[in-house]
C-alpha positions in Angstrom: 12.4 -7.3 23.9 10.6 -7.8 20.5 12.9 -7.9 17.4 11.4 -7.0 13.9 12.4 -6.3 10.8 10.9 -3.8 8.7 11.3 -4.0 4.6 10.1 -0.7 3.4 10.6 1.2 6.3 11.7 4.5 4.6 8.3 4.2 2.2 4.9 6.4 2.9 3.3 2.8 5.0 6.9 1.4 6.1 7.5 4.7 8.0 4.8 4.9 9.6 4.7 1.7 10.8 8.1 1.9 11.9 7.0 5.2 14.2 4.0 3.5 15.7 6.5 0.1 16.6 8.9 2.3 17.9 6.8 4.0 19.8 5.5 0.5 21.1 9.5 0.3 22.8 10.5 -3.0 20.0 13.7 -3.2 18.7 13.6 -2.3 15.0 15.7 -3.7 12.4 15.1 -1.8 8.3 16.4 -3.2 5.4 17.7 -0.3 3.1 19.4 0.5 -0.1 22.4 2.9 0.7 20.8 5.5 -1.8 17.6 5.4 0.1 16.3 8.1 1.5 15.9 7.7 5.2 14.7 11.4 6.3 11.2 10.1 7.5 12.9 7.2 9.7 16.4 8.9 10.4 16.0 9.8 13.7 14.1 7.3 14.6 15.9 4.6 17.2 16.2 1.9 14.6 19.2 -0.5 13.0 19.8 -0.2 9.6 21.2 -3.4 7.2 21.8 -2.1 4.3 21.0 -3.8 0.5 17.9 -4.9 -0.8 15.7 -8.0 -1.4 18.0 -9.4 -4.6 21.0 -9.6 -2.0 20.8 -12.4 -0.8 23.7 -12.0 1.8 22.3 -9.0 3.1 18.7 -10.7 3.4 20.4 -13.1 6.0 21.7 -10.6 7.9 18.6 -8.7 8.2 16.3 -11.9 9.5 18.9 -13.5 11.8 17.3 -13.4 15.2 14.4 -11.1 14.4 11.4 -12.3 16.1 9.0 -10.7 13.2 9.5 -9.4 10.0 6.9 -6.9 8.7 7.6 -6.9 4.6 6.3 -3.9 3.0 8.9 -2.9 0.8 8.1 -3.5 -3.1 7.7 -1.9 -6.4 4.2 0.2 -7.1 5.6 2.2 -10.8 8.1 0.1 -13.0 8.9 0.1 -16.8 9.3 -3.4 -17.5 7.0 -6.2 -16.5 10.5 -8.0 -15.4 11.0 -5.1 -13.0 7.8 -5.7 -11.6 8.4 -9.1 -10.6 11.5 -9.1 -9.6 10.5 -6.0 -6.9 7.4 -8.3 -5.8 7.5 -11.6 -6.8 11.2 -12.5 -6.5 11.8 -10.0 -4.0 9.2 -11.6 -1.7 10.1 -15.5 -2.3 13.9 -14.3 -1.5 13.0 -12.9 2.0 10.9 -16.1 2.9 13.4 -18.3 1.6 16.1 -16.6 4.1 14.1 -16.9 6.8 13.2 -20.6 6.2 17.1 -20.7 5.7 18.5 -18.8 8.7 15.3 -18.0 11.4 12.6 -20.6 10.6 11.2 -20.4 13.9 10.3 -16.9 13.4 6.9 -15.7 15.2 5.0 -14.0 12.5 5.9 -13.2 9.4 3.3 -10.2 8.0 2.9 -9.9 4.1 1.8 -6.0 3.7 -0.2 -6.3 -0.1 -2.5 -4.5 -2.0 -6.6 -5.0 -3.7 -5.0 -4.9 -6.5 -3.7 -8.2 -6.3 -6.8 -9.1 -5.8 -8.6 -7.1 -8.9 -11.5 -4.5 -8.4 -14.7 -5.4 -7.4 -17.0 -7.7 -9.0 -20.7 -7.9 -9.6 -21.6 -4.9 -8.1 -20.5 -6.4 -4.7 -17.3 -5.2 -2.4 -14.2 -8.3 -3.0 -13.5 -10.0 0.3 -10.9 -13.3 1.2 -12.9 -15.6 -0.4 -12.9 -13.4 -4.0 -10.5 -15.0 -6.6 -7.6 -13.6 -7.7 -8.8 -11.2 -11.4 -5.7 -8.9 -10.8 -5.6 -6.1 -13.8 -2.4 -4.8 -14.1 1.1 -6.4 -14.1 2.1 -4.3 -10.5 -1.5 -6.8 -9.7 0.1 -9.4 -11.1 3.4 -9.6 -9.0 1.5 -8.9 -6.3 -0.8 -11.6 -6.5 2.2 -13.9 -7.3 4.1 -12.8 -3.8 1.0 -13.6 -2.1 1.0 -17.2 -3.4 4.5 -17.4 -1.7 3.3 -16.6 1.3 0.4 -19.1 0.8 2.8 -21.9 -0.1 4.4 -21.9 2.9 2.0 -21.3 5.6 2.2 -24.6 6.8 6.1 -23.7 7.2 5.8 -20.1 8.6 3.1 -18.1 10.7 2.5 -16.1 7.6 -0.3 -13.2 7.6 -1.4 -11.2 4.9 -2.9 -7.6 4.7 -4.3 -6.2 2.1 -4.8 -2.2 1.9 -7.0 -0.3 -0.5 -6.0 3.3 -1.6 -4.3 4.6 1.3 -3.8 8.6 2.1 -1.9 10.3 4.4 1.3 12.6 5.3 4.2 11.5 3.4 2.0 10.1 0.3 3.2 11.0 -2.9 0.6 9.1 -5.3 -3.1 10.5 -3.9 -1.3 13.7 -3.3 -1.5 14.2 -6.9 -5.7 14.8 -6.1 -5.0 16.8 -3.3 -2.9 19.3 -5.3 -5.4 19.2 -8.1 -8.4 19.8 -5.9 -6.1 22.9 -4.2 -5.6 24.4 -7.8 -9.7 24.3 -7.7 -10.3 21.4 -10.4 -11.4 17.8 -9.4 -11.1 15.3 -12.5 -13.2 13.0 -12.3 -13.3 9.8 -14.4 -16.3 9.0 -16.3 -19.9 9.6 -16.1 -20.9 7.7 -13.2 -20.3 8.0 -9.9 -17.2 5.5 -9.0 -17.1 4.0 -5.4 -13.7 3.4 -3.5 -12.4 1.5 -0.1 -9.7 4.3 1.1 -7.6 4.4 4.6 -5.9 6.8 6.3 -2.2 5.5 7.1 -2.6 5.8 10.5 -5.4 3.6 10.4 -4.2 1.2 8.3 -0.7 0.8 10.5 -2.8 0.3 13.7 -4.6 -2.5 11.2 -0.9 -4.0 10.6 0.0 -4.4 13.8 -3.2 -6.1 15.0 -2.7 -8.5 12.3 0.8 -9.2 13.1 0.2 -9.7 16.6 -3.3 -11.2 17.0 -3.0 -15.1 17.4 -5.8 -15.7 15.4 -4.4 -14.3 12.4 -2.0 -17.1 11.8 -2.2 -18.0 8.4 -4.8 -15.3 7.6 -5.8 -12.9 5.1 -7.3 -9.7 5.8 -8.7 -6.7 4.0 -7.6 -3.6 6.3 -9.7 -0.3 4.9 -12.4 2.0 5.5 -15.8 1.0 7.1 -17.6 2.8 4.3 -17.4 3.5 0.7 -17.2 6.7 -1.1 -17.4 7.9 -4.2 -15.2 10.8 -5.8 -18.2 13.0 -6.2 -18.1 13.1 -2.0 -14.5 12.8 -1.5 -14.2 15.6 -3.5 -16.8 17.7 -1.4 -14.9 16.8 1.5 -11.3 17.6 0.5 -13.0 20.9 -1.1 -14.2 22.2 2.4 -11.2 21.2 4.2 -9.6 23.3 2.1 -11.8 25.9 2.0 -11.8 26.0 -1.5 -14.8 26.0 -4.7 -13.8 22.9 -7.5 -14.8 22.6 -10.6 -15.4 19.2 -11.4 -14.4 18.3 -14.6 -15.7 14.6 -16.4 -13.3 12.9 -18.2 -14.7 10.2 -21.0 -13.4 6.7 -20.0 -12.2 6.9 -23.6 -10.2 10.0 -22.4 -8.6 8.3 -20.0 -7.2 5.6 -22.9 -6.0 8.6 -24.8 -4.0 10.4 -21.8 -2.3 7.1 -21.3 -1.5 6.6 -25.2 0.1 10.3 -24.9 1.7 9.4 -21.5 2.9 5.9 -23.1 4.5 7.9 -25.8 6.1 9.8 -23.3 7.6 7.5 -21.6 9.4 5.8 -24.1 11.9 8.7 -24.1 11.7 9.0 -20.3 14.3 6.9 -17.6 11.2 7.3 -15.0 7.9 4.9 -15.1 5.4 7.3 -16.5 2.4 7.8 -13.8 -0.5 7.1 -16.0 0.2 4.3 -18.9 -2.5 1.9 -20.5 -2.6 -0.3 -17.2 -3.2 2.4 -15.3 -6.2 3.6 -17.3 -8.0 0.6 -17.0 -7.7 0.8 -13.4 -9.4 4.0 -13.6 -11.9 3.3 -15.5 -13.9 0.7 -13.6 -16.8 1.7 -11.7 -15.6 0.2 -8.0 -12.2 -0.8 -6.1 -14.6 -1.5 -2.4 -13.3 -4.5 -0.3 -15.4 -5.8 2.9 -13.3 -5.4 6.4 -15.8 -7.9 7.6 -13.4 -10.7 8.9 -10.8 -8.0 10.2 -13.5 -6.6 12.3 -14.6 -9.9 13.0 -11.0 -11.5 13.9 -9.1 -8.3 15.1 -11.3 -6.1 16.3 -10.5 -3.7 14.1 -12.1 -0.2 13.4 -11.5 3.3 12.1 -9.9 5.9 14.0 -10.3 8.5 11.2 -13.6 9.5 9.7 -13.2 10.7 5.8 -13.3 14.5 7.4 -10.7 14.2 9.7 -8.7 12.0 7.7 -8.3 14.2 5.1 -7.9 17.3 7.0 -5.4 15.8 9.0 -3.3 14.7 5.8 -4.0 18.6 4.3 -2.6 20.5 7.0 0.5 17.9 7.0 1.0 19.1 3.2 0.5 22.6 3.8 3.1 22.8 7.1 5.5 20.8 4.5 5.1 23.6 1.5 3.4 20.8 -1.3 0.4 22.8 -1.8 
């Protein structure tokens, strides 16, 4: 029977992905803080190892005799920039350095990332493998640097990368935020022109996971795992509006806006024990005109493709917030 260990299993990806291997019959191993919260994977048929990716005792214990290790577990809000890359960076370099130590003839090791490691794209065009690393903010930054981990030791490890867009869902706490705008009947929108995105519905982007992890091909790969198509917010909107069955007003926000929320938000958070959700980082993400990544080589490799169109996607993730009372 297949062993893996999942880091960030009890997270909006990690639990999904632990459903779907589970329902696949492997033997699944999560690494977890005691005060995590484990409701989405409790009663799920899993082994839990409890501490975190700065324990370094606990990280043995977790990759001895796994055959894979799926590592999704890192930090997407912080306050400090040392926060950051200790819950990427370090965090990342830790779990391959104990499984170099303890299990180095593990069978694939998959790195879960992010486009924003990579940076938004550039010159009008989608960014794809071969795009250089312009990451934006410091979450990009840490990001980025956990990916160079992984690409210093290919030649030690069977190391694959994935790299998700903005990914939606049941169980997402960060795009919900537009969902329970849009069901108050008000879409912000950033801006003056109409901004294009690569988005994914979890599902999709867990069935894109696995194919990565287990394809032989993907052996010391990188892949983009997102939507076929781009959208804009002006559509996604329109979407999410009918879905709902609901009228939004949309509502332009100046790019300049944007800079001031985040200097009031900044302000705020100085006082605050919680990372603020929108600081000057974050604005700047906003504010440019495309995050679009080409799935090209995953289709290519993998075989991958959408299960979810936009529609379905969405209404799918709607009705899961509704049964759950969140809007």
């Amino acid at each position: 029977m297949t062993r893996i260990l999942i880091t960030g299993a009890n997270g909006f990806i990690g639990s999904h992905l632990a459903e779907a291997l589970a329902a696949k019959k492997y033997q699944i191993r999560c690494l977890v803080r005691k005060s995590s919260d484990l409701h989405s994977i409790k009663d799920l048929p899993v082994e839990f190892v409890y501490g975190d990716l700065l324990d370094l005792p606990a990280l043995t214990a977790a990759v001895q005799g796994v055959d894979m290790v799926y590592h999704l577990a890192g930090l997407t809000k912080a306050k400090t920039k040392e926060e950051y890359d200790r819950g990427n960076h370090i965090a990342t370099k830790n779990l391959l350095e104990a499984v170099l130590r303890v299990n180095p003839g593990l069978r694939r090791f998959v790195h879960v990332s992010t486009q924003a490691a990579v940076g938004p794209s550039t010159g009008g065009k989608p960014v794809d493998e071969t795009t250089p690393f312009h990451p934006l903010t410091t979450y990009g930054i840490t990001k980025m640097e956990a990916e160079k981990e992984c690409l210093r030791l290919m030649d030690r490890l069977p190391i694959t990368i994935t790299r998700p867009p903005a990914v939606y869902g049941p169980r997402d706490k960060d795009v919900f935020e537009f969902f329970h705008t849009m069901a108050k009947g008000l879409q912000p929108m950033v801006g003056f022109n109409n901004k294009e995105v690569s988005l994914i519905h979890v599902k999709d982007l867990v069935d894109g996971i696995i194919a990565a992890g287990e394809h032989p091909k993907a052996v010391g790969q990188t892949y983009f795992i997102s939507s076929e198509r781009y959208y804009d917010w002006k559509t996604i909107g329109a979407v999410t509006a009918k879905v709902m069955g609901k009228r939004a007003l949309r509502l332009r926000i100046p790019e300049f806006g944007v800079y001031i929320i985040a200097a009031f938000s900044e302000l705020y958070g100085l006082v605050s024990r919680q990372p603020v959700l929108i600081n000057f980082e974050k604005a700047r993400d906003m504010v440019q005109d495309a995050w679009t990544c080409s799935i090209a080589k995953a289709q290519r490799d993998l075989n991958f493709r959408e299960s979810f169109t936009l529609e379905s996607g969405i209404r799918n993730t709607v009705e899961w917030y509704k049964r759950e009372g969140w809007i």
